[in-house]
C-alpha positions as CSV (number, residue, x, y, z in Angstrom):
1,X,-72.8,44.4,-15.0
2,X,-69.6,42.7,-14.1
3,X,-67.6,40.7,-16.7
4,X,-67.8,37.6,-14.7
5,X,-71.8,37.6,-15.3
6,X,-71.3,38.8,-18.6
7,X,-68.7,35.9,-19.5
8,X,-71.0,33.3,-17.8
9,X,-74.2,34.2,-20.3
10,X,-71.5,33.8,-22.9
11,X,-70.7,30.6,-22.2
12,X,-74.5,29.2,-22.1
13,X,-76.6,31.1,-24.6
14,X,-76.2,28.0,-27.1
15,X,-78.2,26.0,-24.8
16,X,-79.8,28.4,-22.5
17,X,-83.8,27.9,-24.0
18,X,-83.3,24.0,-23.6
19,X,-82.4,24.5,-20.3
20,X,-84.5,26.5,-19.2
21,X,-88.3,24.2,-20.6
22,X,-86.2,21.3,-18.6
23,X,-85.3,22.8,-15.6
24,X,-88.6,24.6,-15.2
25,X,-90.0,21.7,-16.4
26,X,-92.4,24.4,-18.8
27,X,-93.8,26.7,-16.1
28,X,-91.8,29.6,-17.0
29,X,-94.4,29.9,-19.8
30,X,-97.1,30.1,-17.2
31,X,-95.3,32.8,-15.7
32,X,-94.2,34.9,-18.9
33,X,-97.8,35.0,-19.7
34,X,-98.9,36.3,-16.3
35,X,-96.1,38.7,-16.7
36,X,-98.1,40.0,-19.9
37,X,-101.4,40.2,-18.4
38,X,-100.2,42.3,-15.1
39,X,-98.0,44.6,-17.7
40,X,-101.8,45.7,-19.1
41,X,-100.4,46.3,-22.4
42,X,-102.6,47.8,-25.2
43,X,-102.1,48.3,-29.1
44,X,-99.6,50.7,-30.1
45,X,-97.6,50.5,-26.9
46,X,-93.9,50.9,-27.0
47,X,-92.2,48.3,-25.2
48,X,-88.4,47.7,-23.6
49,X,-87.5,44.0,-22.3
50,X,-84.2,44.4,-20.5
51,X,-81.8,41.5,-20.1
52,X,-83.9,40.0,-22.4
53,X,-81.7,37.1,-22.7
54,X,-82.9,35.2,-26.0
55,X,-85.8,37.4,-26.4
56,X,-88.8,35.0,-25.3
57,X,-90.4,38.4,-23.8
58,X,-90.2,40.7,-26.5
59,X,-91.1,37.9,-28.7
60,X,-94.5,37.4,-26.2
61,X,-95.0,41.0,-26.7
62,X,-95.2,41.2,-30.1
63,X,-97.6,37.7,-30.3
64,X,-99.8,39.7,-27.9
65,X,-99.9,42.6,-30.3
66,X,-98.4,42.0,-33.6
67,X,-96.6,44.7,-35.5
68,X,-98.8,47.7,-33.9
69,X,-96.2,49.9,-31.5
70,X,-92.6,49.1,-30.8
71,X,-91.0,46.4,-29.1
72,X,-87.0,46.7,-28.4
73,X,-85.3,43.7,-26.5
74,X,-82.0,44.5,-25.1
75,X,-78.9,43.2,-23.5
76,X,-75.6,43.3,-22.6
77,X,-74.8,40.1,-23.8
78,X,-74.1,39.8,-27.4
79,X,-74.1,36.3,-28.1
80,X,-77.5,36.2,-26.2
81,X,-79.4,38.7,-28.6
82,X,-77.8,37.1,-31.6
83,X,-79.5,34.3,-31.2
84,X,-82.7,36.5,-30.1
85,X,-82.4,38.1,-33.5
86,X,-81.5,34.7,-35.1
87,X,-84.7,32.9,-33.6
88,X,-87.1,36.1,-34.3
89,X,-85.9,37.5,-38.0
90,X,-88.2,35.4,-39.8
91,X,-91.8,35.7,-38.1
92,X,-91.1,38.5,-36.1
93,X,-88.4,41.5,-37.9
94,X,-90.1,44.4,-36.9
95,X,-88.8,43.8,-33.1
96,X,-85.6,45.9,-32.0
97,X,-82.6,44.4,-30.8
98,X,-80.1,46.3,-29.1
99,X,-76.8,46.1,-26.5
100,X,-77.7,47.7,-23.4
101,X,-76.7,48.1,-19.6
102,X,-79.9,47.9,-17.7
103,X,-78.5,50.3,-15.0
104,X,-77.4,52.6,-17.4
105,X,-80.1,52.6,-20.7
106,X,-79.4,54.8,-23.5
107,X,-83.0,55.6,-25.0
108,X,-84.1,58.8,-24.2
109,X,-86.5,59.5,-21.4
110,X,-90.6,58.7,-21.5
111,X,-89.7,56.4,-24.7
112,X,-91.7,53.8,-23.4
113,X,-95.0,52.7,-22.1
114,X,-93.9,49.4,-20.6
115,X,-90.7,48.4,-19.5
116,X,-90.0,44.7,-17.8
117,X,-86.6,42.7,-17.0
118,X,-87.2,38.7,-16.5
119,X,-84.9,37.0,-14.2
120,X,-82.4,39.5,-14.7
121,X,-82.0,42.3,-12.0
122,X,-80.2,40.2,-9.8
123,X,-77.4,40.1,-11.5
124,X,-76.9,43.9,-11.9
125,X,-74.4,45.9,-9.7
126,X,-76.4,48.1,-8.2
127,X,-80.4,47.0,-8.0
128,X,-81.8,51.0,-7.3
129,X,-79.8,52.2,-10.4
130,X,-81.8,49.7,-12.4
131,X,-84.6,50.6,-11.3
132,X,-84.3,53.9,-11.8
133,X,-83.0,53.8,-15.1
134,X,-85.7,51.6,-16.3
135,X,-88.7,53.8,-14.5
136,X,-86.4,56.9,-16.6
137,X,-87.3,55.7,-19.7
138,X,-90.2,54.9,-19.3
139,X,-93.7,57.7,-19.7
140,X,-95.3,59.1,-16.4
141,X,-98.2,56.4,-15.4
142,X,-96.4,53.6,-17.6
143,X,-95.5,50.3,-16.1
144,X,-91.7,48.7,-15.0
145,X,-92.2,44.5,-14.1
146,X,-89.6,42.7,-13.1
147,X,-90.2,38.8,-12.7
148,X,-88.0,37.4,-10.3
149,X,-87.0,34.4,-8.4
150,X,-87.9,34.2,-4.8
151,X,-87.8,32.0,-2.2
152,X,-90.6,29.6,-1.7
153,X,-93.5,29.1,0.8
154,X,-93.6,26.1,3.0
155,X,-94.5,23.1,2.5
156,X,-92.9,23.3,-1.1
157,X,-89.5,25.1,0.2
158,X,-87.7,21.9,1.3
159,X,-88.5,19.9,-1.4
160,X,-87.9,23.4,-3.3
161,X,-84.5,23.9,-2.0
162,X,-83.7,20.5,-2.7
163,X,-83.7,20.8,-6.4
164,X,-82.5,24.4,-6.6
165,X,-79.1,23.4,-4.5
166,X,-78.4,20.0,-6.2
167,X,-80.6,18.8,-9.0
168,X,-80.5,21.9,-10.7
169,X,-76.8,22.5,-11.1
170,X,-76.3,18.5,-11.9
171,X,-79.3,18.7,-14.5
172,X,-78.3,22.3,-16.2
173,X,-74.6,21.6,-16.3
174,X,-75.1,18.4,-17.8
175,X,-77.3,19.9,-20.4
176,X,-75.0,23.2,-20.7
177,X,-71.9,22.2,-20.0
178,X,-71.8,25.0,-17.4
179,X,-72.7,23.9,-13.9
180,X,-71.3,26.5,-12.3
181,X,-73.8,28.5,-13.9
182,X,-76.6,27.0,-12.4
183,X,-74.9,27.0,-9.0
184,X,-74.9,30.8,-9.7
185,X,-78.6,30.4,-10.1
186,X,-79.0,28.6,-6.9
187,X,-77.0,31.2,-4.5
188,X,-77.8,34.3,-6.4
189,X,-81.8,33.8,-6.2
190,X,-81.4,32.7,-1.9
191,X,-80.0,36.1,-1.1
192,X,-81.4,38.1,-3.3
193,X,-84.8,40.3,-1.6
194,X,-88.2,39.3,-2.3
195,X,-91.5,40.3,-1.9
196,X,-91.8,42.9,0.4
197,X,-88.4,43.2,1.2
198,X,-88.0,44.3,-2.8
199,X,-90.7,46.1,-3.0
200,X,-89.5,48.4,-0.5
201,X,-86.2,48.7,-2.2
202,X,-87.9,49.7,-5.2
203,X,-90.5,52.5,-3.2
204,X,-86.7,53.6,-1.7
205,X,-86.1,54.8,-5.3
206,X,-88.6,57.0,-5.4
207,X,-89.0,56.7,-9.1
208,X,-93.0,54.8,-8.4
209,X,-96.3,56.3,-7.4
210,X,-97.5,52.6,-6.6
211,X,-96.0,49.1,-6.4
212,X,-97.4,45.8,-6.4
213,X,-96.6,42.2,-6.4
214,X,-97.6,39.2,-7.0
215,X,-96.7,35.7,-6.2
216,X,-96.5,32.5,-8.2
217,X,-95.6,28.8,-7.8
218,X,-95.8,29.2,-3.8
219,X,-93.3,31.9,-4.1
220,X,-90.9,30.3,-6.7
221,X,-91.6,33.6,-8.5
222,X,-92.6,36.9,-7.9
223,X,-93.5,39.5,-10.5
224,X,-92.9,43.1,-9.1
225,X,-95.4,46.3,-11.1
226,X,-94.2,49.8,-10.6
227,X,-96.1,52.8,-12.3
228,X,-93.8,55.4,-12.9
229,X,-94.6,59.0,-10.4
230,X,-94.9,62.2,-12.4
Protein backbone atom coordinates (compact mmCIF):
# COMPACT_ATOMS: atom_id res chain seq x y z
CA UNK A 1 0.00 0.00 0.00
CA UNK A 2 1.31 3.38 -0.85
CA UNK A 3 2.78 5.66 1.78
CA UNK A 4 0.27 8.33 1.00
CA UNK A 5 -2.63 5.82 2.36
CA UNK A 6 -0.40 4.70 4.95
CA UNK A 7 0.51 8.39 6.20
CA UNK A 8 -3.26 9.38 6.02
CA UNK A 9 -4.38 6.37 8.67
CA UNK A 10 -1.53 7.81 10.59
CA UNK A 11 -2.83 10.93 10.86
CA UNK A 12 -6.52 9.84 12.10
CA UNK A 13 -6.28 6.70 14.11
CA UNK A 14 -6.63 8.96 17.40
CA UNK A 15 -10.08 9.67 16.38
CA UNK A 16 -10.93 7.17 13.79
CA UNK A 17 -13.78 4.98 16.11
CA UNK A 18 -15.49 8.39 17.00
CA UNK A 19 -15.77 9.13 13.62
CA UNK A 20 -16.78 6.40 12.30
CA UNK A 21 -20.35 5.74 15.20
CA UNK A 22 -20.92 9.65 13.91
CA UNK A 23 -20.55 9.44 10.47
CA UNK A 24 -22.33 6.16 10.16
CA UNK A 25 -24.51 7.38 12.50
CA UNK A 26 -24.12 3.53 14.30
CA UNK A 27 -25.06 1.25 11.31
CA UNK A 28 -21.69 0.01 10.73
CA UNK A 29 -22.53 -2.20 13.79
CA UNK A 30 -25.44 -3.59 11.89
CA UNK A 31 -23.23 -4.36 9.24
CA UNK A 32 -20.10 -5.91 11.13
CA UNK A 33 -22.62 -8.24 12.66
CA UNK A 34 -24.04 -9.41 9.25
CA UNK A 35 -20.47 -9.66 8.23
CA UNK A 36 -20.20 -12.36 11.18
CA UNK A 37 -23.17 -14.24 10.37
CA UNK A 38 -22.36 -14.73 6.41
CA UNK A 39 -18.50 -15.59 7.51
CA UNK A 40 -20.43 -18.92 9.21
CA UNK A 41 -17.82 -19.08 11.77
CA UNK A 42 -17.77 -22.11 14.31
CA UNK A 43 -15.74 -22.78 17.63
CA UNK A 44 -12.18 -23.38 17.18
CA UNK A 45 -11.86 -21.48 13.91
CA UNK A 46 -8.75 -19.59 13.13
CA UNK A 47 -9.45 -16.29 12.03
CA UNK A 48 -7.31 -13.33 9.98
CA UNK A 49 -8.95 -9.64 9.87
CA UNK A 50 -6.83 -7.69 7.37
CA UNK A 51 -6.64 -3.94 7.48
CA UNK A 52 -8.18 -4.35 10.57
CA UNK A 53 -7.88 -0.87 11.37
CA UNK A 54 -8.63 -0.54 15.31
CA UNK A 55 -9.56 -4.02 15.55
CA UNK A 56 -13.56 -3.84 15.90
CA UNK A 57 -13.57 -7.20 13.74
CA UNK A 58 -11.31 -9.30 15.36
CA UNK A 59 -12.61 -7.96 18.53
CA UNK A 60 -16.39 -9.20 17.13
CA UNK A 61 -14.78 -12.35 16.41
CA UNK A 62 -13.58 -13.19 19.57
CA UNK A 63 -17.17 -11.91 21.37
CA UNK A 64 -18.73 -14.49 18.99
CA UNK A 65 -16.49 -17.11 20.17
CA UNK A 66 -14.48 -16.34 23.11
CA UNK A 67 -10.95 -17.74 23.55
CA UNK A 68 -11.73 -21.13 21.57
CA UNK A 69 -9.46 -20.93 18.07
CA UNK A 70 -7.25 -18.04 16.98
CA UNK A 71 -8.01 -14.65 15.99
CA UNK A 72 -5.06 -12.44 14.49
CA UNK A 73 -5.89 -8.75 13.38
CA UNK A 74 -3.45 -7.17 11.17
CA UNK A 75 -2.28 -4.08 9.44
CA UNK A 76 0.04 -2.03 7.89
CA UNK A 77 -0.57 0.78 10.01
CA UNK A 78 1.13 0.84 13.24
CA UNK A 79 -0.47 3.48 15.04
CA UNK A 80 -3.76 1.85 14.07
CA UNK A 81 -3.16 -1.64 15.82
CA UNK A 82 -1.61 0.12 18.76
CA UNK A 83 -4.57 1.34 19.66
CA UNK A 84 -6.27 -2.13 18.56
CA UNK A 85 -4.01 -3.76 21.14
CA UNK A 86 -4.42 -0.82 23.53
CA UNK A 87 -8.42 -1.02 23.44
CA UNK A 88 -8.34 -5.10 23.48
CA UNK A 89 -5.40 -6.01 26.12
CA UNK A 90 -7.66 -6.06 28.97
CA UNK A 91 -10.86 -8.21 28.05
CA UNK A 92 -9.62 -9.59 25.08
CA UNK A 93 -5.34 -10.71 25.21
CA UNK A 94 -5.49 -13.82 23.58
CA UNK A 95 -6.18 -11.96 20.12
CA UNK A 96 -2.98 -11.55 17.73
CA UNK A 97 -1.94 -8.42 16.56
CA UNK A 98 0.36 -8.14 13.79
CA UNK A 99 1.87 -5.60 10.84
CA UNK A 100 0.89 -6.91 7.60
CA UNK A 101 0.54 -6.08 3.78
CA UNK A 102 -2.76 -7.49 2.76
CA UNK A 103 -1.40 -8.12 -0.82
CA UNK A 104 1.50 -9.68 0.35
CA UNK A 105 0.53 -11.78 3.93
CA UNK A 106 3.31 -13.52 5.66
CA UNK A 107 1.40 -16.53 7.46
CA UNK A 108 1.94 -19.58 5.89
CA UNK A 109 -0.62 -21.09 3.60
CA UNK A 110 -4.19 -22.90 4.73
CA UNK A 111 -3.45 -21.10 8.23
CA UNK A 112 -6.86 -19.99 8.40
CA UNK A 113 -10.42 -20.92 8.26
CA UNK A 114 -11.85 -17.39 7.81
CA UNK A 115 -10.28 -14.53 6.46
CA UNK A 116 -12.26 -10.96 5.97
CA UNK A 117 -10.91 -7.21 5.20
CA UNK A 118 -13.60 -4.38 6.25
CA UNK A 119 -13.50 -1.26 4.26
CA UNK A 120 -10.11 -1.87 3.32
CA UNK A 121 -9.37 -3.38 -0.18
CA UNK A 122 -9.80 -0.32 -1.88
CA UNK A 123 -7.02 1.14 -0.80
CA UNK A 124 -4.60 -1.55 -1.81
CA UNK A 125 -2.40 -1.34 -5.07
CA UNK A 126 -3.38 -4.06 -6.73
CA UNK A 127 -7.16 -5.48 -5.73
CA UNK A 128 -6.43 -9.40 -7.51
CA UNK A 129 -3.09 -9.62 -5.47
CA UNK A 130 -5.24 -9.11 -2.33
CA UNK A 131 -7.34 -11.32 -3.13
CA UNK A 132 -5.24 -13.84 -3.85
CA UNK A 133 -3.08 -13.54 -0.98
CA UNK A 134 -5.91 -13.56 1.40
CA UNK A 135 -7.73 -16.84 -0.41
CA UNK A 136 -3.63 -18.20 0.00
CA UNK A 137 -3.81 -18.35 3.41
CA UNK A 138 -6.65 -19.32 3.94
CA UNK A 139 -7.79 -23.69 4.03
CA UNK A 140 -9.53 -25.22 0.92
CA UNK A 141 -13.47 -24.65 1.46
CA UNK A 142 -12.72 -21.74 4.03
CA UNK A 143 -14.21 -18.37 3.67
CA UNK A 144 -12.52 -14.71 2.36
CA UNK A 145 -15.42 -11.50 3.13
CA UNK A 146 -14.70 -8.36 2.25
CA UNK A 147 -17.21 -5.60 3.36
CA UNK A 148 -17.14 -2.78 1.23
CA UNK A 149 -18.58 0.45 0.23
CA UNK A 150 -20.67 0.71 -2.85
CA UNK A 151 -22.70 2.91 -4.49
CA UNK A 152 -26.26 3.16 -3.56
CA UNK A 153 -29.68 2.20 -5.07
CA UNK A 154 -32.12 4.89 -6.02
CA UNK A 155 -34.16 6.62 -4.36
CA UNK A 156 -31.53 6.85 -1.47
CA UNK A 157 -28.39 7.69 -4.02
CA UNK A 158 -29.03 11.44 -4.31
CA UNK A 159 -29.66 12.12 -0.93
CA UNK A 160 -26.73 9.45 -0.49
CA UNK A 161 -24.32 11.25 -2.57
CA UNK A 162 -25.15 14.33 -0.89
CA UNK A 163 -23.67 13.47 2.36
CA UNK A 164 -20.82 11.28 1.10
CA UNK A 165 -19.47 14.45 -1.19
CA UNK A 166 -20.08 17.30 1.36
CA UNK A 167 -21.39 16.44 4.76
CA UNK A 168 -19.12 13.84 5.26
CA UNK A 169 -15.81 15.46 4.68
CA UNK A 170 -17.16 18.78 6.70
CA UNK A 171 -18.43 16.48 9.60
CA UNK A 172 -15.13 13.91 9.75
CA UNK A 173 -12.61 16.65 9.34
CA UNK A 174 -14.07 18.67 11.94
CA UNK A 175 -14.12 15.71 14.17
CA UNK A 176 -10.48 14.47 12.87
CA UNK A 177 -8.85 17.20 11.94
CA UNK A 178 -8.32 15.50 8.60
CA UNK A 179 -10.83 16.29 5.96
CA UNK A 180 -8.95 15.40 3.28
CA UNK A 181 -9.33 12.05 4.66
CA UNK A 182 -12.87 11.85 4.33
CA UNK A 183 -12.78 13.39 0.85
CA UNK A 184 -10.58 10.30 0.18
CA UNK A 185 -13.48 8.37 1.47
CA UNK A 186 -15.92 10.04 -0.78
CA UNK A 187 -13.86 9.55 -4.30
CA UNK A 188 -12.18 6.38 -3.45
CA UNK A 189 -15.66 4.34 -2.66
CA UNK A 190 -17.50 6.19 -6.29
CA UNK A 191 -14.89 4.48 -8.44
CA UNK A 192 -14.15 1.64 -6.82
CA UNK A 193 -16.32 -1.77 -8.48
CA UNK A 194 -19.22 -3.19 -6.73
CA UNK A 195 -21.43 -5.85 -6.77
CA UNK A 196 -21.15 -7.70 -9.74
CA UNK A 197 -18.62 -5.73 -11.24
CA UNK A 198 -16.29 -7.01 -8.09
CA UNK A 199 -17.41 -10.14 -7.91
CA UNK A 200 -16.25 -10.79 -11.29
CA UNK A 201 -12.87 -9.33 -10.52
CA UNK A 202 -12.58 -11.60 -7.70
CA UNK A 203 -13.89 -15.03 -9.92
CA UNK A 204 -10.98 -13.45 -12.51
CA UNK A 205 -8.57 -14.64 -9.73
CA UNK A 206 -9.32 -17.80 -9.85
CA UNK A 207 -8.47 -18.46 -6.34
CA UNK A 208 -12.81 -19.21 -5.47
CA UNK A 209 -14.91 -22.19 -6.22
CA UNK A 210 -18.05 -19.80 -5.51
CA UNK A 211 -18.75 -16.12 -4.75
CA UNK A 212 -21.56 -14.42 -3.30
CA UNK A 213 -22.80 -11.05 -2.25
CA UNK A 214 -24.84 -9.36 -0.49
CA UNK A 215 -26.27 -6.02 -0.23
CA UNK A 216 -27.03 -3.62 2.61
CA UNK A 217 -28.38 -0.13 3.42
CA UNK A 218 -29.74 0.06 -0.43
CA UNK A 219 -26.35 -0.63 -1.51
CA UNK A 220 -24.32 1.67 0.84
CA UNK A 221 -22.47 -1.64 1.57
CA UNK A 222 -21.86 -4.70 0.06
CA UNK A 223 -20.23 -7.80 1.78
CA UNK A 224 -18.43 -9.96 -0.86
CA UNK A 225 -18.05 -14.31 0.38
CA UNK A 226 -15.54 -16.31 -1.51
CA UNK A 227 -14.85 -20.07 -0.61
CA UNK A 228 -11.47 -20.87 -1.42
CA UNK A 229 -11.16 -23.77 -4.76
CA UNK A 230 -8.99 -26.79 -3.93
Amino acid sequence: MSKTIHDMFSKIAGTYDRTNSVLSLGIHHLWRRTLIKMSQVKKGNAILDCATGTGDVAIAFYKKNGNDGRIVGSDFCAPMLELAEKKSKEKYPEIEWQIEDAQNLSFADDSFDIATISFGIRNVDCTEECLKSMARVVKPGGRVLILEFGQPHWPIKPFFNLYSGYILPFIGGMISGEKTAYKYLNTSSAQFPTGKNFVALMEKTQAFSEVKYKSLTSGVCYIYVGIVAS
